[in-house]
Every structure is written in structure tokens, then in C-alpha cells.
C-alpha positions in Angstrom: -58.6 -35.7 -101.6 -55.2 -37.3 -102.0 -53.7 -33.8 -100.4 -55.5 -34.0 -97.5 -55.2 -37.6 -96.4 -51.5 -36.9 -97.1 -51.6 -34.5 -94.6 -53.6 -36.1 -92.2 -50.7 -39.0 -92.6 -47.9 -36.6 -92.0 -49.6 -34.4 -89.1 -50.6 -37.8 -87.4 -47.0 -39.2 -88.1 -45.6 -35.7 -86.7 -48.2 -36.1 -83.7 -46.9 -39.6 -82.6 -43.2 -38.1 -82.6 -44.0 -34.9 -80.8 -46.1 -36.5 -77.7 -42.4 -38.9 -77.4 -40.3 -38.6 -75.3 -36.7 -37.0 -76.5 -37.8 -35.3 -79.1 -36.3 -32.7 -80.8 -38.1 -29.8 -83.3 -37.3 -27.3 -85.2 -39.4 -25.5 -87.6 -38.6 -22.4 -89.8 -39.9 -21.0 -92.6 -41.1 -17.7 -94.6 -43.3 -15.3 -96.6 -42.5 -13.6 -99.6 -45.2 -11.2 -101.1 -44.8 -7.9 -102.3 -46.9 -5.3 -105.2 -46.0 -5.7 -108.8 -46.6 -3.4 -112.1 -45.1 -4.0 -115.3 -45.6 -2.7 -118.7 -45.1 -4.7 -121.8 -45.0 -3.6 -125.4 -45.0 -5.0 -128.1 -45.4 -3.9 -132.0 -49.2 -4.7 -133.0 -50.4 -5.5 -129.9 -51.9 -2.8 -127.1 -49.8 -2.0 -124.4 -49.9 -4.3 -121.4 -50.4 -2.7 -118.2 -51.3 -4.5 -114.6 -50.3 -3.9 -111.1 -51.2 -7.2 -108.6 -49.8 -8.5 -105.5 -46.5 -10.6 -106.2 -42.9 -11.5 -105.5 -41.1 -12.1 -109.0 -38.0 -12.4 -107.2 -38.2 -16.7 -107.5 -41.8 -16.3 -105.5 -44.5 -15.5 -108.3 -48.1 -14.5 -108.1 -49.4 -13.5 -105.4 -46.1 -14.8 -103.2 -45.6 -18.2 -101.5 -45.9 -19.5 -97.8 -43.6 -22.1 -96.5 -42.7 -23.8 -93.8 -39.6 -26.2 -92.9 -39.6 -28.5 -90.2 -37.6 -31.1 -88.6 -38.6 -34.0 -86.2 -35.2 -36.3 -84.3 -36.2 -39.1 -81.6 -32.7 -41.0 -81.5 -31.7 -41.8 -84.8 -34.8 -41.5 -86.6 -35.9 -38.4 -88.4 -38.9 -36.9 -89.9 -38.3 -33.8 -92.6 -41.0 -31.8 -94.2 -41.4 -28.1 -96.2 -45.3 -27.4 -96.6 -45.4 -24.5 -99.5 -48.1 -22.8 -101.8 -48.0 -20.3 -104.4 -51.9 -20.0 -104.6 -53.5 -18.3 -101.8 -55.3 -15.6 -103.4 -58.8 -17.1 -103.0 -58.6 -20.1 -100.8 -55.3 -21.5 -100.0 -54.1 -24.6 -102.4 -51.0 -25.9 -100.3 -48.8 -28.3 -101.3 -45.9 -30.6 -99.9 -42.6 -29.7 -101.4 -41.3 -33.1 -99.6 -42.0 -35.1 -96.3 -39.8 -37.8 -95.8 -39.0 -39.9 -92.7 -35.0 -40.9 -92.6 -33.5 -43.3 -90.2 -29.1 -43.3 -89.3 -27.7 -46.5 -89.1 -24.5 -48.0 -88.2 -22.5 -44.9 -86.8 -24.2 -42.8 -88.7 -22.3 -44.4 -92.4 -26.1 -45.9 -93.4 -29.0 -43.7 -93.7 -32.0 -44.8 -95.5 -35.0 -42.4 -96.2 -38.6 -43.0 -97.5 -41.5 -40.5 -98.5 -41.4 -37.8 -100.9 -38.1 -37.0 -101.2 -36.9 -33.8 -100.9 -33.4 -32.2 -99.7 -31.3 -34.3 -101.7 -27.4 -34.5 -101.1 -26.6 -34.7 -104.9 -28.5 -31.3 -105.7 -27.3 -28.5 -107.8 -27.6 -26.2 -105.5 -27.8 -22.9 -106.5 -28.0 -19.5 -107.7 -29.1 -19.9 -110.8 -30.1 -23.5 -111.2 -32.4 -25.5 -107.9 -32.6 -28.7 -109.0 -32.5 -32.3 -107.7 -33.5 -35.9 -109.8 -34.8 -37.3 -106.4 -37.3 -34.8 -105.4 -39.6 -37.7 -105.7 -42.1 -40.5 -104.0 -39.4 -43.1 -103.6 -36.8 -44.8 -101.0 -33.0 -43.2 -100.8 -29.8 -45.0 -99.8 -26.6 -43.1 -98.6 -23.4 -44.5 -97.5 -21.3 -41.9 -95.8 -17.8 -44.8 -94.8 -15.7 -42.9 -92.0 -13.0 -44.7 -94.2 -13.0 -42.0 -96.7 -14.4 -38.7 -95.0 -16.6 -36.8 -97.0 -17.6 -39.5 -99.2 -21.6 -39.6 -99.7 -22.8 -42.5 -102.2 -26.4 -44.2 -103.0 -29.1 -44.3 -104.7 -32.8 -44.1 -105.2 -35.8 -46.2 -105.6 -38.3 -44.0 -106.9 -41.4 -43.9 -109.4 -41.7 -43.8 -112.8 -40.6 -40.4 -114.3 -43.8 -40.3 -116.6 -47.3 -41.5 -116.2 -48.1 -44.4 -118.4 -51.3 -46.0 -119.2 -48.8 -49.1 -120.1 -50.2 -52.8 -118.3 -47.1 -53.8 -118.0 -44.7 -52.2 -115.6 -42.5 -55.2 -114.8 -39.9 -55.6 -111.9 -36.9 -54.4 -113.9 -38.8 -51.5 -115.6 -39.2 -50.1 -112.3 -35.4 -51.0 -111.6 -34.4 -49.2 -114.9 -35.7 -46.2 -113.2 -33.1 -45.9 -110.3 -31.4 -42.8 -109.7 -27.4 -43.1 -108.8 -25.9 -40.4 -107.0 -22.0 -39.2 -106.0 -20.8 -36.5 -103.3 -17.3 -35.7 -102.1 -16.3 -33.0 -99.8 -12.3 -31.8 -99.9 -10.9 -29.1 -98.0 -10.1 -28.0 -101.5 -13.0 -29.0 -103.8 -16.4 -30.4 -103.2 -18.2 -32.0 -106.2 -21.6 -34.1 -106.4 -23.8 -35.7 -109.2 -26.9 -37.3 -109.9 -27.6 -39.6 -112.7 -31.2 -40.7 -113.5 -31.6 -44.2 -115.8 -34.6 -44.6 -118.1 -36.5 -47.4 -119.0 -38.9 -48.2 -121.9 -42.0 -49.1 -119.7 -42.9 -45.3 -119.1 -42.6 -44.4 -122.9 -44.3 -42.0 -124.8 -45.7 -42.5 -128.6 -44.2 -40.8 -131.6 -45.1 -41.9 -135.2 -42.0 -40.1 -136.3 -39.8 -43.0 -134.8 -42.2 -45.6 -135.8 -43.8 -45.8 -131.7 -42.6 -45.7 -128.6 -39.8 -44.1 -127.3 -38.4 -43.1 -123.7 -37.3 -39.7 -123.0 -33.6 -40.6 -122.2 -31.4 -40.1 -119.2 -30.9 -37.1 -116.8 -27.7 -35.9 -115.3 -27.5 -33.1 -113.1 -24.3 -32.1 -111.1 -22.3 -29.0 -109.2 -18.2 -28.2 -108.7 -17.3 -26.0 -106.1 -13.5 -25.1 -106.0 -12.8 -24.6 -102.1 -8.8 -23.6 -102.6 -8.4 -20.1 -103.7 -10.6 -18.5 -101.0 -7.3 -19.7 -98.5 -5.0 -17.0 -100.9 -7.4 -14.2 -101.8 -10.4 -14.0 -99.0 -13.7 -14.0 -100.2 -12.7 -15.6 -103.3 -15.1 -18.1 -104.8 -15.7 -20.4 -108.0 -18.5 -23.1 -108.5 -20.5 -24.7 -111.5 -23.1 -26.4 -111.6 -26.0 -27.7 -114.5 -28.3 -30.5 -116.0 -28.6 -32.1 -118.3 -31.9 -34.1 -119.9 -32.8 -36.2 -122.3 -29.7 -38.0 -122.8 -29.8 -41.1 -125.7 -33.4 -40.1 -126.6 -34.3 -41.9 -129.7 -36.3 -38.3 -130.7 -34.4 -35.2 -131.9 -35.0 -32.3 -129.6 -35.4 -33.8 -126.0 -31.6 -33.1 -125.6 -30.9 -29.9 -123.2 -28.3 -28.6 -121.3 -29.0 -25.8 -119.2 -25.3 -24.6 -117.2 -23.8 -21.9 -115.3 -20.5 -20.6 -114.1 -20.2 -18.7 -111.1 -17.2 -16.2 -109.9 -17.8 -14.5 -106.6 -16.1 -11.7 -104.5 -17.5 -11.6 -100.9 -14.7 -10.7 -98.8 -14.9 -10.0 -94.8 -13.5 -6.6 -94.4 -16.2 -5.4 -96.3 -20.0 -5.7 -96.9 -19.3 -6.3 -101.0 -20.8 -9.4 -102.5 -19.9 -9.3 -106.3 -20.7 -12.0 -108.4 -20.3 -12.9 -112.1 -22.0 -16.1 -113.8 -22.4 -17.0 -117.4 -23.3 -20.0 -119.5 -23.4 -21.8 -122.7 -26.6 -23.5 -122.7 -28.0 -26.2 -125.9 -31.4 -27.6 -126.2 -34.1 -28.7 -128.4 -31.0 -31.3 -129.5 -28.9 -28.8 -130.4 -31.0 -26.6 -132.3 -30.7 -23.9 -130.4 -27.9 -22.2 -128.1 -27.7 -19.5 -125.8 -25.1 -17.7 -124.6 -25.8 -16.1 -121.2 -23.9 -13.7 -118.9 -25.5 -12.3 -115.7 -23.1 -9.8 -113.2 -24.6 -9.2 -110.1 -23.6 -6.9 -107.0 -24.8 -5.5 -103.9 -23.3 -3.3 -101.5 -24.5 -2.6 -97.6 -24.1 1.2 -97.1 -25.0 0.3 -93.3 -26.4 -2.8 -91.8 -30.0 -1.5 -92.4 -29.7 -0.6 -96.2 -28.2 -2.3 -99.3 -27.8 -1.3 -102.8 -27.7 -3.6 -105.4 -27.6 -3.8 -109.4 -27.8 -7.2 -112.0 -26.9 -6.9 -115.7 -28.1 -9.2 -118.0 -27.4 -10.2 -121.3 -28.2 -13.1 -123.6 -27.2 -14.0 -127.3 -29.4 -17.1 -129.2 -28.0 -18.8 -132.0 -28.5 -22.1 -133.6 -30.9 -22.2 -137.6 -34.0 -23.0 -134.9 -33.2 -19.6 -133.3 -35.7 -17.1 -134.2 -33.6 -14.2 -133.0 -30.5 -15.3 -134.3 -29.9 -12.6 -136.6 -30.7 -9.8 -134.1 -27.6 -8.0 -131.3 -28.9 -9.8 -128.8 -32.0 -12.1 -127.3 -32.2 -10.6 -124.1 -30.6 -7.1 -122.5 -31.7 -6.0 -118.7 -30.9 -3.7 -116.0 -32.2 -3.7 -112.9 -31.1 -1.9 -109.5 -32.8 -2.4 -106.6 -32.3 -1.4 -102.6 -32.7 -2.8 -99.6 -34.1 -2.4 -96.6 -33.6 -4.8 -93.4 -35.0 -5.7 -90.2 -34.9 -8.1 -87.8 -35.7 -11.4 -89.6 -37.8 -9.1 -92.7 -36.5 -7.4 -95.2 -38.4 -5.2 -98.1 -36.6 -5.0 -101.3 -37.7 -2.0 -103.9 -36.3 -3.4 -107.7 -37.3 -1.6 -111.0 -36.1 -3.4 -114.0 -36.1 -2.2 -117.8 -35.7 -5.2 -120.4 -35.8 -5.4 -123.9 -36.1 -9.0 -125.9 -35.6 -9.9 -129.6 -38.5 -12.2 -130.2 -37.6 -12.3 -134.3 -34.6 -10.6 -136.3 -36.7 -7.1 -136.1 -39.3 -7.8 -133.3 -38.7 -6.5 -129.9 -40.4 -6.9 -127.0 -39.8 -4.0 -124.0 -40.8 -4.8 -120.7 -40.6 -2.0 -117.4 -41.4 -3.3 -114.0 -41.6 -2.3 -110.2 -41.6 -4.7 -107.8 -42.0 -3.8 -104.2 -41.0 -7.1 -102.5 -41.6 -7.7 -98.5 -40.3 -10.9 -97.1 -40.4 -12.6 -93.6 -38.7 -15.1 -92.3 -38.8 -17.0 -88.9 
């Protein structure tokens, strides 16, 4: 019930924009689906073996639908991505964020409200998509033309945890805020989000004697903007989170980071990309040790080859594969064919997992992957 008068409110908010005058839309979107087997064994266990419609290329089972789209009247705004995973019976949709946003004062001031989504101190990607404010809650951002490039604020939003606490006073919702930092060079760009905590959204742990909060959040990305000027097609970046900062329980600690090196130059349809990472959680437990190349090649501008190597080494006493060569090793090459806003992707990947010291897990799958966009 909650989904649908949402959706009522945004397509009757969308309605009063559209029947304006001066308005300006744009909507975009697309489909990812595709057919999926794999094959899992595993010593004592029978053989799994399933083919179903999917996308495991970020997508899932059966695939996901979405739609962007973008309202302007003046300086007021209305910004929305409509998304499901689950369509196989009856479709379960979902809002990923709708947000109305408003510029102010020469475009330096703009102030958002909604769910949140789209947020300018993200960490972007490849490997990590992740933003603190992707949340019900209000968003400041100062943009001064005195320093270009500058993007501060912060965010009023909801407690990060349900809580069947009475009392939520004024500064336990304040001790929630989310702080946030972006600055664009012509030779760097860096951004970061910090997340504060407070007490009234705690959870209960007799092994620190009652409550506790689940600690702070941090989540930033570094792109270095320089070297591409000397070798073209040149690129570095980082980016990462971290959660559970100063939590008053062992374990709720992690850091989850990658590196990035990439090789895309102009003159030729290479893209060749190494990342890696050191990654901590459970407190500190356990570590992980990642490294992921990745390269594709476009024999013409209708086909592309491409090939990821993956690798991944646990260690840490809470590490149940710490003794074993490795946690993870995969291959996978896949091609590429494209068409005018679709491409189908055919991928086979062979991976083999250490789930103990001598236990190893072996997974084969095919994944025949179509995806539209519009």
C-alpha cells in the first residue's frame, strides 16, 4: 500500500509539471535479461544444475527494468529511476529514488527533498556503487563560484536503523546527519561522504552490557585527472567504504576498497583495466586480498572480445580458507555483439573457491545476456 500511494504522489507530482508550461523531459532507461546455466559442485553434496532466465552481469534473476527520468520548469527539478528485479510472476517495482530539487542563488544553493538518490559524494564505480544518502531525507549543496568546483553540504535524513525506541529526541535525529565534500581540479577530482551515528537507533547486545550503535560510515573516491594529458588514455582512480567506525562491538568494522589502472586510449578500440584491493572486516578478523584485470577489445564496431581474471587470497585466524593457494580463482571470456542501442553479450566463466583449507567449491556458467537501452 505504501508503494502505490508513493506512486500515485510522484505520477500526480510528475502530472502537475508536465501539463506546465516550459517544461522540460527527459526519460531514459533499460532492460537487462538474458538465459543462465551454471553447474556447482561440491564434495558431499549432488551436483547443482539449473538453467533460468537472468542477467548475472550486476542484473540478477530474472533481469531488471528501469527507467530514469528528469522533470525542469525554471529552476525547479524533479528526478526519479523506477527499477525492479522481480517480474517473473507479477511485477514488484520499486523506486530506486524520486526527489524534487530546487537551484537557488545563481545556481551556488540547491536544496533537494524526497528519496534521495544520485548523490554528488558517491563512489562511483566499477567495482563499488555506493552512496550514504540514498535515503528519505532533505540535501544541502553549496556549489560558491568563488572556488569553482567546490560542492559542500549535507543531509537530513532518517534514522539508519529501525528502532522500537520512544524516544527519538531532536538531537538524535541531528546526530544522524550525513556531511559530504566534492572538488573538481583539472588535475584531480576527489569527493567524500561521512555518515554520524547516534545512540537513539541502537541495537541490543548483552555482550557489551546493552545498547550499542553501529558506528559511523565513510565512503569516498580519488580520481587522478593529470597523467591522461602525457600518456592518452591513461587513467587512475580509487575509491571505497568504510562502516562501522567506533562501534562499541568487535566485528562491525569493514573496509571494502579498490584501486583502478586503466588503458583506454583513442587511436584504438582497447579498454584495459587493472584493479585490486586490500579489504578488512568483521573488525579485522578477516582480510582479503583482491586483484581483478579486465580487457576488451572491438574487432569492428559490431563485435567485442573481452576477458576478466580474477583472483582473491583470505587471511586473518577468522579466515576459514586461510591456509589454502587461494580463496577465489576465475576466468571468464566473453564476446560481444552490438546494435543500435542493444547489445547481447555471450560470457562463460569457470571458478573455483576454497571454502576450508581442503574444500573446494567449482562453479561453470553460461550466461547469454541481452540488454536494451533507450
Amino acid at each position: 500500500m505504501k508503494h502505490i500511494c508513493f506512486t500515485l504522489c510522484g505520477i500526480i507530482l510528475a502530472a502537475g509539471l508536465v501539463f506546465a508550461d516550459d517544461v522540460e523531459m527527459n526519460f531514459s532507461g533499460e532492460v537487462k535479461t538474458g538465459v543462465l546455466w551454471d553447474q556447482i559442485e561440491q564434495p558431499g553434496e549432488p551436483t547443482y544444475n539449473r538453467a533460468r532466465l537472468g542477467n548475472n552481469d550486476d542484473a540478477g534473476i530474472p533481469g531488471r527494468l528501469r527507467l530514469d527520468g528528469e522533470l525542469v520548469k525554471d529552476n525547479i527539478g524533479f528526478k526519479m529511476r523506477f527499477e525492479t528485479y522481480n517480474y517473473l510472476n507479477s511485477i514488484s517495482p520499486g523506486w530506486a529514488y524520486a526527489y524534487a530539487y530546487g537551484d537557488f542563488i545563481d545556481e551556488q544553493l540547491r536544496l533537494s527533498g524526497g528519496r534521495l538518490g544520485q548523490s554528488p559524494w558517491s563512489t562511483g564505480g566499477n567495482e563499488i556503487w555506493y552512496e550514504l544518502d540514498n535515503t528519505a531525507g532533505l540535501r544541502v549543496e553549496v556549489k560558491p563560484h568563488v572556488v569553482e568546483g567546490l560542492n559542500v553540504g549535507f543531509v537530513l535524513n532518517q534514522f539508519s536503523n529501525n528502532t522500537s525506541n520512544t524516544e527519538q529526541p531532536l538531537w538524535g535525529f541531528l546526530a544522524e546527519t550525513i556531511v559530504g565534500v566534492s572538488y573538481t581540479h583539472e588535475y584531480f577530482h576527489v569527493r567524500a561522504a561521512w555518515r554520524f551515528d547516534s545512540d537513539v537507533d541502537y541495537y541490543f547486545d548483552t555482550s557489551v552490557g546493552g545498547n550499542y550503535s553501529e558506528g559511523y560510515n565513510f565512503v569516498y573516491r580519488v580520481e587522478e585527472r593529470a597523467l591522461r594529458n602525457v600518456v592518452d588514455g591513461l587513467a587512475i582512480w580509487a575509491n571505497g567504504r568504510l562502516d562501522g567506525i567506533m562501534a562499541k562491538v568487535d566485528g562491525l568494522t569493514n573496509y571494502v576498497n579498490w584501486v583502478y589502472i586503466q588503458y583506454a586510449p583513442e587511436a584504438f578500440p582497447l579498454d584495459a583495466q587493472i584493479r585490486t584491493g586490500l579489504d578488512t572486516v568483521e573488525g579485522g578478523d578477516k582480510w582479503f586480498f583482491k586483484l581483478k584485470p579486465v580487457i576488451s577489445y572491438g574487432i569492428t564496431d559490431f563485435l567485442r572480445l573481452g576477458f576478466i581474471f580474477r583472483y582473491e587470497k583470505d587471511f586473518g585466524e577468522a579466515s576459514p580458507a586461510k591456509d589454502a593457494p587461494y580463496k577465489v580463482l576465475a576466468i571468464q571470456p566473453w564476446v560481444r555483439v552490438v546494435f543500435t542501442n542493444m547489445y547481447v553479450d555471450l560470457a562463460y566463466e569457470f571458478n573455483r573457491e576454497y571454502t576450508a583449507a581442503t574444500r573446494i567449491k567449482q562453479t561453470n556458467w553460461v550466461n547469454l545476456r541481452f540488454v536494451y537501452t533507450f
